[in-house]
N, C-alpha and C positions, 0 to 999 in steps of 0.2 A: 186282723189288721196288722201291718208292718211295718213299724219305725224304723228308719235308719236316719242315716247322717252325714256329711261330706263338705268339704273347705267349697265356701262360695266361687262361683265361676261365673267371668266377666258375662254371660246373658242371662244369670238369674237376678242381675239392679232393678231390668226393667217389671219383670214380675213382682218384686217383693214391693215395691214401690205403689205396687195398688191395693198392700194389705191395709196398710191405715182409711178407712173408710170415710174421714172427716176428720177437722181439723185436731176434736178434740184427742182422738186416737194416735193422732201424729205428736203430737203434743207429749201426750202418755209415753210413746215410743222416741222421739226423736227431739227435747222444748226448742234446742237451737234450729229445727230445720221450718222451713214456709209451705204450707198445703198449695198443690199438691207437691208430695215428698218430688222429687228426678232423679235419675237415676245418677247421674252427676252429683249430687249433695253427697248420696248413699256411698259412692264410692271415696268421695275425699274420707267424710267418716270413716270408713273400714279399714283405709290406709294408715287411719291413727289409732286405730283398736289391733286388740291380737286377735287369734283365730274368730275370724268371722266363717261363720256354719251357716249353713242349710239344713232342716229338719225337714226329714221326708215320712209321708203317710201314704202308704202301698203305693211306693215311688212316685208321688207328688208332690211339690214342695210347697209345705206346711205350716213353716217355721223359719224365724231368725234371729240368730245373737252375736253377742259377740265379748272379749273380754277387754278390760282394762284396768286403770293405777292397780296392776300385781307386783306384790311384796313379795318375791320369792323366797320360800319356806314361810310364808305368814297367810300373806292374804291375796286374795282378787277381787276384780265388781265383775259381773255380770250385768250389760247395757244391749239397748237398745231391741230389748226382747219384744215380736209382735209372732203372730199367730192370722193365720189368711181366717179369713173370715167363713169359709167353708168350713171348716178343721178345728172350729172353736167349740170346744165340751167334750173336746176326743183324747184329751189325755197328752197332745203336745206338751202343754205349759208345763206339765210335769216331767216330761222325756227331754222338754229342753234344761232345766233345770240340771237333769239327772245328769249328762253329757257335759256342760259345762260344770259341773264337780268336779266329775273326771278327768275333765282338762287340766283344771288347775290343781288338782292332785297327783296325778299322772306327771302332766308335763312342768307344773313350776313348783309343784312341793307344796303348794299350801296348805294352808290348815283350816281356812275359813274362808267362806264364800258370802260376799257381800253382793247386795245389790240396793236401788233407789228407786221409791215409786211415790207418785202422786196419788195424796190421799183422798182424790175424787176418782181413784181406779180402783174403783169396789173388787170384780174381779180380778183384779191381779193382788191384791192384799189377801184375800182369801184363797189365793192358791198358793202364796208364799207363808203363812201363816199355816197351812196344812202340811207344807213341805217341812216345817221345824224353822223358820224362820223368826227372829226374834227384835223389838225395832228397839235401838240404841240411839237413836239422833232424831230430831225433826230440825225441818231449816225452813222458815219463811221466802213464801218465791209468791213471785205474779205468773199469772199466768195468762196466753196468749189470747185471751180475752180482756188481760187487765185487772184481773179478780185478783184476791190473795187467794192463796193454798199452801198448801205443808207437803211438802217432799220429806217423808219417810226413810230412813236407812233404817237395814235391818240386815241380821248374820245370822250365818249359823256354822256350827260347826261340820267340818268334810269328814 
């Protein structure tokens, strides 16, 4: 199998937009946006993040991220990460982690790679937790049910 990678182009909105499968996965991926995701939401988003990617799986695209609040020579977040629903347990979540290091080591100098997740997203705390990730914050939120949950911050070092 073959990872690769490359800066989002204006006709991959509409595909990524049907990775969140239900509300609550968009939620996980995107709390400000309304199911179903548009491809319209996706790009106002991307226009206020930095390098928004594409992860590719034997040249299919697989994956999405992108960066934000970067401290250069400090820190970055890594948001709005999702995974198509084909491609889930194949090792993206980890290729996209890997790449977005890279970025913000490479290109803005940082030293630490942050990222935010909802503590009802079993797997995504488990694969951030495997990656050396470590949580430093919780913050009380509702969520798009109305429920409490705890939003997670968690770092690690680049």
């Amino acid at each position: 199998m073959k990872y690769s990678f490359r800066d989002i182009e204006e006709n991959d909105f509409e595909l990524i937009c049907c990775f969140p499968q239900n509300e609550d996965e968009l939620f996980n991926m995107f709390p400000k946006a309304q199911y179903p995701l548009t491809a319209e939401k996706l790009k106002e988003c991307a226009k206020e993040r930095l390098e928004p990617t594409v992860f590719m799986y034997d040249s299919k695209i697989a994956g999405y991220a992108n960066l934000y609040h970067i401290e250069n020579e400090k820190l970055g977040f890594v948001g709005n990460v999702i995974v198509h629903p084909d491609y889930r347990n194949k090792g993206i979540g980890k290729y996209i982690l890997e790449i977005m290091s890279l970025k913000l080591e490479e290109i803005y100098k940082a030293k630490e790679i942050h990222l935010s997740c909802f503590s009802d997203n079993t797997s995504a705390l488990l694969l951030y937790e495997d990656y050396g990730f470590t949580p430093y914050k919780m913050e009380r939120r509702i969520n798009h049910k109305g429920q409490r949950i705890v939003l997670i911050h968690a770092k690690r070092n680049i």
